[in-house]
DOZAPA-914819 format. One record per atom (N, C-alpha, C): residue number from 1; residue in three letters; chain; atom name; x negated, y negated, z. Coordinates in pm, whole numbers, plus 50000, padded with zeros to 5 digits. Example, Ala and Ser with C-alpha at 12.3 -4.5 7.8 and 13.67 -1.06 7.14 Angstrom:
2
<rec guba="1" miti="Ala" zanu="A" nufi="N" c1="48681" c2="50569" c3="50780"/>
<rec guba="1" miti="Ala" zanu="A" nufi="CA" c1="48770" c2="50450" c3="50780"/>
<rec guba="1" miti="Ala" zanu="A" nufi="C" c1="48680" c2="50330" c3="50780"/>
<rec guba="2" miti="Ser" zanu="A" nufi="N" c1="48715" c2="50225" c3="50708"/>
<rec guba="2" miti="Ser" zanu="A" nufi="CA" c1="48633" c2="50106" c3="50714"/>
<rec guba="2" miti="Ser" zanu="A" nufi="C" c1="48710" c2="49997" c3="50787"/>
END
This chain:
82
<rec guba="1" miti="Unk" zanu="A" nufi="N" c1="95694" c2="38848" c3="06984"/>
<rec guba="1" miti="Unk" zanu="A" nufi="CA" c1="95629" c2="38718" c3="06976"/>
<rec guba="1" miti="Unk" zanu="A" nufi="C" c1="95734" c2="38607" c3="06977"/>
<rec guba="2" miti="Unk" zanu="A" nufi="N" c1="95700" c2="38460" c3="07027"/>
<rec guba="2" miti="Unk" zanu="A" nufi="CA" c1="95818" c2="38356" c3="07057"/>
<rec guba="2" miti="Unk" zanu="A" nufi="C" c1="95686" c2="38266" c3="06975"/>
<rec guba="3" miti="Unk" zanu="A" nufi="N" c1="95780" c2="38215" c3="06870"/>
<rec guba="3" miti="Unk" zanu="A" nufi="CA" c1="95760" c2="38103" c3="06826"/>
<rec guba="3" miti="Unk" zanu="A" nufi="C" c1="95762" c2="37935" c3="06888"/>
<rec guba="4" miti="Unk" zanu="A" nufi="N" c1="95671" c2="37830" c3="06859"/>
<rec guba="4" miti="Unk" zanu="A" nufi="CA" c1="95660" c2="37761" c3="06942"/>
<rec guba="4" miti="Unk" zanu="A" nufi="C" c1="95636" c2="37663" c3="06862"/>
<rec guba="5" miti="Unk" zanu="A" nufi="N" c1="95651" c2="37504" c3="06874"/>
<rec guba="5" miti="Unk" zanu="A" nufi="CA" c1="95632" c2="37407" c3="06780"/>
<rec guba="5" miti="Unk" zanu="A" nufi="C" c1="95508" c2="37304" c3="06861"/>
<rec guba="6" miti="Unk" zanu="A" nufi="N" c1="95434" c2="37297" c3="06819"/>
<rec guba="6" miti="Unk" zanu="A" nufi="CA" c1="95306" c2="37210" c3="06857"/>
<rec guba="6" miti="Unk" zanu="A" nufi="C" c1="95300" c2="37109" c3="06803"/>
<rec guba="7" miti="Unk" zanu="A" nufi="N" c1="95316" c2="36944" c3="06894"/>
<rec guba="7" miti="Unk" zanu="A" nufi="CA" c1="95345" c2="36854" c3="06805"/>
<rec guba="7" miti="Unk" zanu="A" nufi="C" c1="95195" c2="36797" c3="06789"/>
<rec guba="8" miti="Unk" zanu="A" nufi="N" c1="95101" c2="36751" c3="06736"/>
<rec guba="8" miti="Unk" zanu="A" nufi="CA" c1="94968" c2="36683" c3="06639"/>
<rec guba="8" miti="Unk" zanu="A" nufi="C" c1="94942" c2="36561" c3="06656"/>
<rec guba="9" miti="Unk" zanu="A" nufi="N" c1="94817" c2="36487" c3="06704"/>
<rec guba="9" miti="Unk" zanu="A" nufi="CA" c1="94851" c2="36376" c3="06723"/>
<rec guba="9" miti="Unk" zanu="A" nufi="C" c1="94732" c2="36343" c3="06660"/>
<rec guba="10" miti="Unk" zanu="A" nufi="N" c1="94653" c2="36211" c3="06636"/>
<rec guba="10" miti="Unk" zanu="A" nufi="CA" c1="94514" c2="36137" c3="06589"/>
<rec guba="10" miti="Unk" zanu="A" nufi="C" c1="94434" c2="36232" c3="06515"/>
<rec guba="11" miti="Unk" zanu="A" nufi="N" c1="94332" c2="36239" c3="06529"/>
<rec guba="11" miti="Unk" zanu="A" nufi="CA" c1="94248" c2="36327" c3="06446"/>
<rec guba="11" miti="Unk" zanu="A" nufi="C" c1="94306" c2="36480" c3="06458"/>
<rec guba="12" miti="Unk" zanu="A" nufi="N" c1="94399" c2="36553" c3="06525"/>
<rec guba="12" miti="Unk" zanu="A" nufi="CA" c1="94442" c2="36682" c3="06475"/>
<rec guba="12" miti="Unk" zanu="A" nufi="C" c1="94522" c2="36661" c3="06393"/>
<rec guba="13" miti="Unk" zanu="A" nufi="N" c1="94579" c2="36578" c3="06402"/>
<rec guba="13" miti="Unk" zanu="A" nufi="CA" c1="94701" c2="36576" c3="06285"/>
<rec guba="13" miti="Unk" zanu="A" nufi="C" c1="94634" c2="36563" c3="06107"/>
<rec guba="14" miti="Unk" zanu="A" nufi="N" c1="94520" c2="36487" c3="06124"/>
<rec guba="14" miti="Unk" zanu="A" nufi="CA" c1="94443" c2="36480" c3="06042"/>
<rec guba="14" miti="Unk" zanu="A" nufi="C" c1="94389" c2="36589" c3="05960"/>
<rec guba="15" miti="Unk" zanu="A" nufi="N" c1="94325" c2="36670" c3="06096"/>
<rec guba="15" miti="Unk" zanu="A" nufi="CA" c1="94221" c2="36802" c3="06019"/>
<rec guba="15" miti="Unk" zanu="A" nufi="C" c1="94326" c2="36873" c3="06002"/>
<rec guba="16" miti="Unk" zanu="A" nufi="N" c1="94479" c2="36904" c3="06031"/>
<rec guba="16" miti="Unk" zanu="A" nufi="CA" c1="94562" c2="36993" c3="06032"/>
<rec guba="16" miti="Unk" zanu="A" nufi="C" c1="94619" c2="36979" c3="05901"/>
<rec guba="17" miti="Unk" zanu="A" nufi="N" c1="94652" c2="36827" c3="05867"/>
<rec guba="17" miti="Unk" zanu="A" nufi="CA" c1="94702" c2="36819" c3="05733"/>
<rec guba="17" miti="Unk" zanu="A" nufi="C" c1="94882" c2="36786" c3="05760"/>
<rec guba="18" miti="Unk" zanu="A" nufi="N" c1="94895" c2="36765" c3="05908"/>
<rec guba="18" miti="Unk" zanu="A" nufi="CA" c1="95050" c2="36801" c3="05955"/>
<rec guba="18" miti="Unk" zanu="A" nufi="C" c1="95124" c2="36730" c3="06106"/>
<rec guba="19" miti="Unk" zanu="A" nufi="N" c1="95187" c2="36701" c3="06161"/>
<rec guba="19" miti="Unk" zanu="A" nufi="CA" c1="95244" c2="36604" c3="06253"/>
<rec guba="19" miti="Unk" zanu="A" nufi="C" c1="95282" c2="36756" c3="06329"/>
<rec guba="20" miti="Unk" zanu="A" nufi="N" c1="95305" c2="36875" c3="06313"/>
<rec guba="20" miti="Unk" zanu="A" nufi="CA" c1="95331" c2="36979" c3="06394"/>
<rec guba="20" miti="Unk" zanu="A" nufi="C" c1="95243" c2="37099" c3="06322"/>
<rec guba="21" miti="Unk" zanu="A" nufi="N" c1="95299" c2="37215" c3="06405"/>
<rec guba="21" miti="Unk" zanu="A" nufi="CA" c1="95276" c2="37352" c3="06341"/>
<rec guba="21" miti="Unk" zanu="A" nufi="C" c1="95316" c2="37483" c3="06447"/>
<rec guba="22" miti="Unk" zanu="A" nufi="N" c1="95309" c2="37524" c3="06369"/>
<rec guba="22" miti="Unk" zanu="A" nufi="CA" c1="95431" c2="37665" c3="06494"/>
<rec guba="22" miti="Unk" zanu="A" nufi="C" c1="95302" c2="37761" c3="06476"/>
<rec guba="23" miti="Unk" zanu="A" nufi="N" c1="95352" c2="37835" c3="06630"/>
<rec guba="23" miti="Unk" zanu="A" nufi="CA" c1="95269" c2="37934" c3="06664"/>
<rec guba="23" miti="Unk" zanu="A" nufi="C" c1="95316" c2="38061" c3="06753"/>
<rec guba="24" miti="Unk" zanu="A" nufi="N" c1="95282" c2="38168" c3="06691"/>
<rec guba="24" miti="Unk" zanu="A" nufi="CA" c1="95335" c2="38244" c3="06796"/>
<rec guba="24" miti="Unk" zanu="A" nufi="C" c1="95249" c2="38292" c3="06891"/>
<rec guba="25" miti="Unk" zanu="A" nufi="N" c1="95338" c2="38308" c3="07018"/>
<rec guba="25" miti="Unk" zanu="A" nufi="CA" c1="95242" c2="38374" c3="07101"/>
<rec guba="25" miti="Unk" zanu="A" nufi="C" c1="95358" c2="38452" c3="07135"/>
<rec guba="26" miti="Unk" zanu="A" nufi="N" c1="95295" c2="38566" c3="07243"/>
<rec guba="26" miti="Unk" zanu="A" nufi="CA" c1="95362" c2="38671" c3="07333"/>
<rec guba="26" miti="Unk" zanu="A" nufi="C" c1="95441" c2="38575" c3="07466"/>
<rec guba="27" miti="Unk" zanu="A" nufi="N" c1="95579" c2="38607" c3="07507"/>
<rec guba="27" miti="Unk" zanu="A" nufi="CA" c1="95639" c2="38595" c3="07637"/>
<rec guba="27" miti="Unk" zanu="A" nufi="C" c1="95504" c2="38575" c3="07738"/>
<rec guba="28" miti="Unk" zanu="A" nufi="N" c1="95514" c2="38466" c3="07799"/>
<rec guba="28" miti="Unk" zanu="A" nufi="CA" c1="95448" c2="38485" c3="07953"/>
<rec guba="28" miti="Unk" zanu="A" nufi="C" c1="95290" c2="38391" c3="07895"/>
<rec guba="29" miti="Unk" zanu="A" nufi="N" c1="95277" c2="38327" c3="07775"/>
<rec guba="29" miti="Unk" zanu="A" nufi="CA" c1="95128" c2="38258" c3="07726"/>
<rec guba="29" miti="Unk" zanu="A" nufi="C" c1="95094" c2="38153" c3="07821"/>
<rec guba="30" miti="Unk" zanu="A" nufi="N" c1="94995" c2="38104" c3="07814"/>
<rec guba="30" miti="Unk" zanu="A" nufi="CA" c1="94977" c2="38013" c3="07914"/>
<rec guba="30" miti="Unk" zanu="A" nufi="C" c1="94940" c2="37887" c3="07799"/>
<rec guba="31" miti="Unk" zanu="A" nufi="N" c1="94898" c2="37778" c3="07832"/>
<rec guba="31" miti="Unk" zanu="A" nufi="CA" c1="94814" c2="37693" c3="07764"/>
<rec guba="31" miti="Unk" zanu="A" nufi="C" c1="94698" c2="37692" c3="07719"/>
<rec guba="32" miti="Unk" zanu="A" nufi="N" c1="94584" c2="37817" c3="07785"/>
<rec guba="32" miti="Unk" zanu="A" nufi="CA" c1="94487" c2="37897" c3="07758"/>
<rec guba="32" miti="Unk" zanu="A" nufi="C" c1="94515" c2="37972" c3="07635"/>
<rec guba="33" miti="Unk" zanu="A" nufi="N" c1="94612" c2="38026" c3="07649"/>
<rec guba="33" miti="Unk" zanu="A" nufi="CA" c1="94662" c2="38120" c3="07509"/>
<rec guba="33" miti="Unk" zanu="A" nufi="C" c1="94671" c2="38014" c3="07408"/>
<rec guba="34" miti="Unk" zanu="A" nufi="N" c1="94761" c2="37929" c3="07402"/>
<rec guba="34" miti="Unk" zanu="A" nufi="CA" c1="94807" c2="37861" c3="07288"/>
<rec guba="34" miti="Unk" zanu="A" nufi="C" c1="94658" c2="37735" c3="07274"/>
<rec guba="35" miti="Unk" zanu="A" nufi="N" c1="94569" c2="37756" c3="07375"/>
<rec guba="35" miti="Unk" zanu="A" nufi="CA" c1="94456" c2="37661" c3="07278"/>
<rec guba="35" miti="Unk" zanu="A" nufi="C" c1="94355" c2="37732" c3="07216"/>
<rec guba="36" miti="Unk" zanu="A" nufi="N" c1="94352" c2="37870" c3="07267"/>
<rec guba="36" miti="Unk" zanu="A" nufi="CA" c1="94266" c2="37972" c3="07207"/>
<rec guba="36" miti="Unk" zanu="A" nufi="C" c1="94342" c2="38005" c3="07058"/>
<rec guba="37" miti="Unk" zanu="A" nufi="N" c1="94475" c2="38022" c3="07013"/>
<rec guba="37" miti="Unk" zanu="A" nufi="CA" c1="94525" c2="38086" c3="06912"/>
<rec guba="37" miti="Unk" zanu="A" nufi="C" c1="94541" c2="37974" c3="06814"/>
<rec guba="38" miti="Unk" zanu="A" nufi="N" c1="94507" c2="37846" c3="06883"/>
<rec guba="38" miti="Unk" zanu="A" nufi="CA" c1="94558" c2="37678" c3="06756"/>
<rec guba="38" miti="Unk" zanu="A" nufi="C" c1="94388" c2="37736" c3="06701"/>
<rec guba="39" miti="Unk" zanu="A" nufi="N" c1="94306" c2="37717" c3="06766"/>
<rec guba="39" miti="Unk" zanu="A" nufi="CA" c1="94152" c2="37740" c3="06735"/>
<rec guba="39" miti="Unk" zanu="A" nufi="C" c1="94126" c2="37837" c3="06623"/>
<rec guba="40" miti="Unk" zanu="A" nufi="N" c1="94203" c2="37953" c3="06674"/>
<rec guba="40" miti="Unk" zanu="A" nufi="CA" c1="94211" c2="38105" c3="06571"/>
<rec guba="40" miti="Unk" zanu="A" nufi="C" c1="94267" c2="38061" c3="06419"/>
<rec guba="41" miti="Unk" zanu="A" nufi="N" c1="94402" c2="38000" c3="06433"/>
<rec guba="41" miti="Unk" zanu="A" nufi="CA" c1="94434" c2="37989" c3="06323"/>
<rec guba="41" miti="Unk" zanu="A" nufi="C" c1="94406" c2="37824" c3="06213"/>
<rec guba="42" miti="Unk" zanu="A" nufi="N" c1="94351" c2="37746" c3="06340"/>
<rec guba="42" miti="Unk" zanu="A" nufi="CA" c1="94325" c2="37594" c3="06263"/>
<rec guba="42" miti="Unk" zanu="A" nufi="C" c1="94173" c2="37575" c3="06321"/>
<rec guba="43" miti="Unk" zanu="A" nufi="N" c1="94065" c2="37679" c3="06239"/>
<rec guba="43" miti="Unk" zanu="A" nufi="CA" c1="93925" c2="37711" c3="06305"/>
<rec guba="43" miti="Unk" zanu="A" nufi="C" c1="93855" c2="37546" c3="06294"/>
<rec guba="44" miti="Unk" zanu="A" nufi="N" c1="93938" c2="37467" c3="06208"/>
<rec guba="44" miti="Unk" zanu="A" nufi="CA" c1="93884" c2="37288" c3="06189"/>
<rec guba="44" miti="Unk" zanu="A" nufi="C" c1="93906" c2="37216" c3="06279"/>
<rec guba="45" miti="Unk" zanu="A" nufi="N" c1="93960" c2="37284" c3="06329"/>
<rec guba="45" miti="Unk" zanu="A" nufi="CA" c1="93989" c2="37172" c3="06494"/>
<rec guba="45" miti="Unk" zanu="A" nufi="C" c1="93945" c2="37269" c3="06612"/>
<rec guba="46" miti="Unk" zanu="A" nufi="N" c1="93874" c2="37370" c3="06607"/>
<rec guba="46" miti="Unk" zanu="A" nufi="CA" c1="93791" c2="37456" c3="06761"/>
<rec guba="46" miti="Unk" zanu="A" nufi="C" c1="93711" c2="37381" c3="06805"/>
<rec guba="47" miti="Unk" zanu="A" nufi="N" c1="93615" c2="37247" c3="06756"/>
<rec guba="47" miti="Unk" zanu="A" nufi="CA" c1="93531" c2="37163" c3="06825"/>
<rec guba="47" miti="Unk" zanu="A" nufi="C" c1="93620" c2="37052" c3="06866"/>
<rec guba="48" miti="Unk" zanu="A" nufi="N" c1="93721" c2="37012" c3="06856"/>
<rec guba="48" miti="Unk" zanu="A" nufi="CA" c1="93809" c2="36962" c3="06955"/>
<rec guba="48" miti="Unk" zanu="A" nufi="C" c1="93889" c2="36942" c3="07038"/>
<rec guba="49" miti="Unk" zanu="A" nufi="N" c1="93947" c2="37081" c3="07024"/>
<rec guba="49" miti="Unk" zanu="A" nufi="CA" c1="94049" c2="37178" c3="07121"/>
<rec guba="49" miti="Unk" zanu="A" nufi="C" c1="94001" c2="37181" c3="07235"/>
<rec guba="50" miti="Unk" zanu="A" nufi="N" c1="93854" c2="37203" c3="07310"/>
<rec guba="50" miti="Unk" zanu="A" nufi="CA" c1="93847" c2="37154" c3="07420"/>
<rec guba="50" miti="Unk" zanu="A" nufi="C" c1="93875" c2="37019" c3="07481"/>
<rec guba="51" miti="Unk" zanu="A" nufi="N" c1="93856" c2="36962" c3="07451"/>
<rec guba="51" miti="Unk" zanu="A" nufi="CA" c1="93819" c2="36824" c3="07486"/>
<rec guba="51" miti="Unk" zanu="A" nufi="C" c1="93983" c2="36754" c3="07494"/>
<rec guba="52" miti="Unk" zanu="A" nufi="N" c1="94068" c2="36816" c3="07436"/>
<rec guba="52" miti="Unk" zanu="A" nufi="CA" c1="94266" c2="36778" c3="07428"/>
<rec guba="52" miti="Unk" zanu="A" nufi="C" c1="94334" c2="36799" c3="07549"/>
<rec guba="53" miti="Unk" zanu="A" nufi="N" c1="94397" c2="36716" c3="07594"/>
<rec guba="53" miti="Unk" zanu="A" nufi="CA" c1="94516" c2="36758" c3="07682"/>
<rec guba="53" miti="Unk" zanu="A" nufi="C" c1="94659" c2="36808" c3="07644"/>
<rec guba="54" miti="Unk" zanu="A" nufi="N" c1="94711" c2="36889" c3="07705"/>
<rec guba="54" miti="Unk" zanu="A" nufi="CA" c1="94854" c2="36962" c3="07685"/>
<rec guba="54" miti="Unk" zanu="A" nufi="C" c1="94965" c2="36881" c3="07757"/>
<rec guba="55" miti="Unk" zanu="A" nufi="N" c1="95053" c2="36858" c3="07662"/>
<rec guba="55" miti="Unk" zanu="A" nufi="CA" c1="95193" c2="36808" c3="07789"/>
<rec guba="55" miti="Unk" zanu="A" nufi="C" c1="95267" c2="36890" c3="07699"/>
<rec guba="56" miti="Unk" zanu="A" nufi="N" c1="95347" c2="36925" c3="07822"/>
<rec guba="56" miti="Unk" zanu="A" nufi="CA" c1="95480" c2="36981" c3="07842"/>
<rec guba="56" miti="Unk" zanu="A" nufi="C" c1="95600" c2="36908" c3="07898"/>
<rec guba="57" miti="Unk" zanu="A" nufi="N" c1="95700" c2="36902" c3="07758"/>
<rec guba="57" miti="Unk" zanu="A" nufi="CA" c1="95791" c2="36801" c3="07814"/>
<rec guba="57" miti="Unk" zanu="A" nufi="C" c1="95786" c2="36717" c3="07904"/>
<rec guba="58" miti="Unk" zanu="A" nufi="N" c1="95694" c2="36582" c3="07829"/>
<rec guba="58" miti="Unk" zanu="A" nufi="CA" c1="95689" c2="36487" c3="07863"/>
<rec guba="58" miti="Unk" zanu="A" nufi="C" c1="95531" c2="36464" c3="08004"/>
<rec guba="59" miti="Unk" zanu="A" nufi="N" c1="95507" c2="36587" c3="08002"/>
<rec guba="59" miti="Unk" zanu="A" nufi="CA" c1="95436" c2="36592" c3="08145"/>
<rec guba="59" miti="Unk" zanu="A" nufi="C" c1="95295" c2="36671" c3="08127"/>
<rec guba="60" miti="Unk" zanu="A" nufi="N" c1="95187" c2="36597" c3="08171"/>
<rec guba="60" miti="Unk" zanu="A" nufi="CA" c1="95067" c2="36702" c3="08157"/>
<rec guba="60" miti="Unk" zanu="A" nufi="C" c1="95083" c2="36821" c3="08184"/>
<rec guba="61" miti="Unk" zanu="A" nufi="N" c1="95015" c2="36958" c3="08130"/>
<rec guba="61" miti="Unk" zanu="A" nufi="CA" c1="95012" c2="37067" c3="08189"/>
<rec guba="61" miti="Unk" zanu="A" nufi="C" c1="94849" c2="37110" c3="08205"/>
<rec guba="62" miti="Unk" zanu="A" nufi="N" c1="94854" c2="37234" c3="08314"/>
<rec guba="62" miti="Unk" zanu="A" nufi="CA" c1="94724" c2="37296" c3="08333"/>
<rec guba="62" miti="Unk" zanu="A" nufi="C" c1="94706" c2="37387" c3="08267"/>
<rec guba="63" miti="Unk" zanu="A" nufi="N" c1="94588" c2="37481" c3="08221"/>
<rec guba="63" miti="Unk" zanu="A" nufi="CA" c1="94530" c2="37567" c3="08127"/>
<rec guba="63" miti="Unk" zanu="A" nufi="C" c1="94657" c2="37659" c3="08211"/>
<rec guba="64" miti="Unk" zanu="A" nufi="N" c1="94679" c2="37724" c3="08326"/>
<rec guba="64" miti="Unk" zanu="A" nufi="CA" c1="94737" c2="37804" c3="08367"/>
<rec guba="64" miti="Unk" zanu="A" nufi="C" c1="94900" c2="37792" c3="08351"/>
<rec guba="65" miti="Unk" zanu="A" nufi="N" c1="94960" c2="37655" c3="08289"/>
<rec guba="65" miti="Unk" zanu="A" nufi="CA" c1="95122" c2="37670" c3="08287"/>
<rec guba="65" miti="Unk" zanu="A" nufi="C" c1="95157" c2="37768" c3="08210"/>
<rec guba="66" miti="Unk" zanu="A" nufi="N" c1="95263" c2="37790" c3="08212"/>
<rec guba="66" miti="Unk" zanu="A" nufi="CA" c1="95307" c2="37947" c3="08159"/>
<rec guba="66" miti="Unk" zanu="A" nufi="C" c1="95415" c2="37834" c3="08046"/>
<rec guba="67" miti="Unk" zanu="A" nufi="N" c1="95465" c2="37894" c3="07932"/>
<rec guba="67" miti="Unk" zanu="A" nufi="CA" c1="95501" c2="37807" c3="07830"/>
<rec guba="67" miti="Unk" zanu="A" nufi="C" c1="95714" c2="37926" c3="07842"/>
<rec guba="68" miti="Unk" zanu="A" nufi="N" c1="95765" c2="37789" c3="07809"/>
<rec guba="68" miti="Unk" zanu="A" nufi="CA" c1="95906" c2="37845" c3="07749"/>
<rec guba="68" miti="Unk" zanu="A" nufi="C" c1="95955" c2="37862" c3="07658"/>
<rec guba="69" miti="Unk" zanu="A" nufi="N" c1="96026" c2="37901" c3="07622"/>
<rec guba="69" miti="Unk" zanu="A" nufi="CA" c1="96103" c2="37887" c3="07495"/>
<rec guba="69" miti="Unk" zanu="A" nufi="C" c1="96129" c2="37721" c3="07403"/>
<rec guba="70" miti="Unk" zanu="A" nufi="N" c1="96164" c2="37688" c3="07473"/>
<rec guba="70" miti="Unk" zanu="A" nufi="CA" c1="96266" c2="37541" c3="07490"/>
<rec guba="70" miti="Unk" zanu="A" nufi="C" c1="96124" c2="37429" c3="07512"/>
<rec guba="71" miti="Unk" zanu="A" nufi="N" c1="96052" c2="37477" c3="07555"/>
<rec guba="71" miti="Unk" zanu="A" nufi="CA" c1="95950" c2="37353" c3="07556"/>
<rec guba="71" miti="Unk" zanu="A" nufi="C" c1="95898" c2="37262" c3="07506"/>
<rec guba="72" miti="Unk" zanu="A" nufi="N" c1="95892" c2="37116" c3="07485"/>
<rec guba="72" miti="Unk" zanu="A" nufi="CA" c1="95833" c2="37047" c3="07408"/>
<rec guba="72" miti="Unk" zanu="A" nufi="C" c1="95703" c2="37036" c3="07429"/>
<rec guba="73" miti="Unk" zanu="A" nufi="N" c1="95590" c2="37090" c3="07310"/>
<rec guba="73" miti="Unk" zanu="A" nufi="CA" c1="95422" c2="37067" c3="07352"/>
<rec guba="73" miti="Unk" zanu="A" nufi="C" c1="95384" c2="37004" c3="07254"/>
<rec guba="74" miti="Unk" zanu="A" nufi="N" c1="95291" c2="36892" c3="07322"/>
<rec guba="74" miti="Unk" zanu="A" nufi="CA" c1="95231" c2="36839" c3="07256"/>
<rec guba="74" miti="Unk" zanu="A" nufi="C" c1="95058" c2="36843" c3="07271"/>
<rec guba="75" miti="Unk" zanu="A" nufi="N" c1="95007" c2="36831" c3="07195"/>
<rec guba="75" miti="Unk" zanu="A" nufi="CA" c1="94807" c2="36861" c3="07172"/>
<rec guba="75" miti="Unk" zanu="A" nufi="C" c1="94791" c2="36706" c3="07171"/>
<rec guba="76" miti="Unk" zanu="A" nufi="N" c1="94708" c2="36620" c3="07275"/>
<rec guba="76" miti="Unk" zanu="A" nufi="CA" c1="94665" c2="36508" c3="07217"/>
<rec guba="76" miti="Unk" zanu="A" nufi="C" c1="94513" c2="36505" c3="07273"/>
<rec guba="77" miti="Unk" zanu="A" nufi="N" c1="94450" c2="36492" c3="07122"/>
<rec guba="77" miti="Unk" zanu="A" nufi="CA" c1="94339" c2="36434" c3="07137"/>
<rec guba="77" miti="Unk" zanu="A" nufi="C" c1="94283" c2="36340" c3="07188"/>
<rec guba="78" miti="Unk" zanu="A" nufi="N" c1="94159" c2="36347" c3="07248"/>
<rec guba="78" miti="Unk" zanu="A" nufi="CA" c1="94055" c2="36210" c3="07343"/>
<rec guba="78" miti="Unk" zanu="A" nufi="C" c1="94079" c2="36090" c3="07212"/>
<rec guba="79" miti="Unk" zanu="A" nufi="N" c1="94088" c2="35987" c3="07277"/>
<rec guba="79" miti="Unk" zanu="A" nufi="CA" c1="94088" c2="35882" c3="07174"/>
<rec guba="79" miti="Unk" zanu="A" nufi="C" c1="93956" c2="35738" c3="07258"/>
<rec guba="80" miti="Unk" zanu="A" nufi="N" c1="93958" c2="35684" c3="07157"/>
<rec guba="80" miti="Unk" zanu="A" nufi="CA" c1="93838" c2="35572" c3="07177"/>
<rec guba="80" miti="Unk" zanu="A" nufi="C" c1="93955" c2="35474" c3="07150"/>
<rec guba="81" miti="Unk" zanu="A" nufi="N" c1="93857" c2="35383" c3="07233"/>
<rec guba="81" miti="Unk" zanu="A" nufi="CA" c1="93960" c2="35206" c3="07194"/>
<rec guba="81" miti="Unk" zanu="A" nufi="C" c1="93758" c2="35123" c3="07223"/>
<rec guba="82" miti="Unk" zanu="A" nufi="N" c1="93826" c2="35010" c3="07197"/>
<rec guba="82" miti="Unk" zanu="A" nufi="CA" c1="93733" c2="34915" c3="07258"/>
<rec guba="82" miti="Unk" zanu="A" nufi="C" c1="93829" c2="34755" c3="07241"/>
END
């Protein structure tokens, strides 16, 4: 398993209690993996985990990017303005 740091933003950071949180997954996870396993282990945020986008260093990613070692990820939640 490779440990991974997930950085938290608006209301996850909230229900999480935390500005990050590490996760492991197996070599070769995708972004599918790591939004299915945030869900598994932070079951208070599974009704919003869809609805989040993933960046990867600095850059959106798709459910299918494959994740590195070295990667910076961040989870940001849909936000409202008016």
């Amino acid at each position: 398993m490779n440990r991974f740091t997930v950085l938290l933003f608006a209301r996850l950071k909230e229900l999480v209690g935390a500005g990050n949180v590490e996760i492991d997954l197996p070599m070769g996870a995708t972004i599918a993996d790591l939004r299915r396993r945030l869900a598994e282990e932070y079951p208070q945020t599974a009704s919003l985990l869809p609805h989040c986008l993933f960046a990867v260093n600095d850059a959106y990613a798709a459910e299918t990017h494959r994740l590195a070692l070295a990667d910076e990820i961040a989870c940001i939640p849909p936000v409202s303005g008016g």
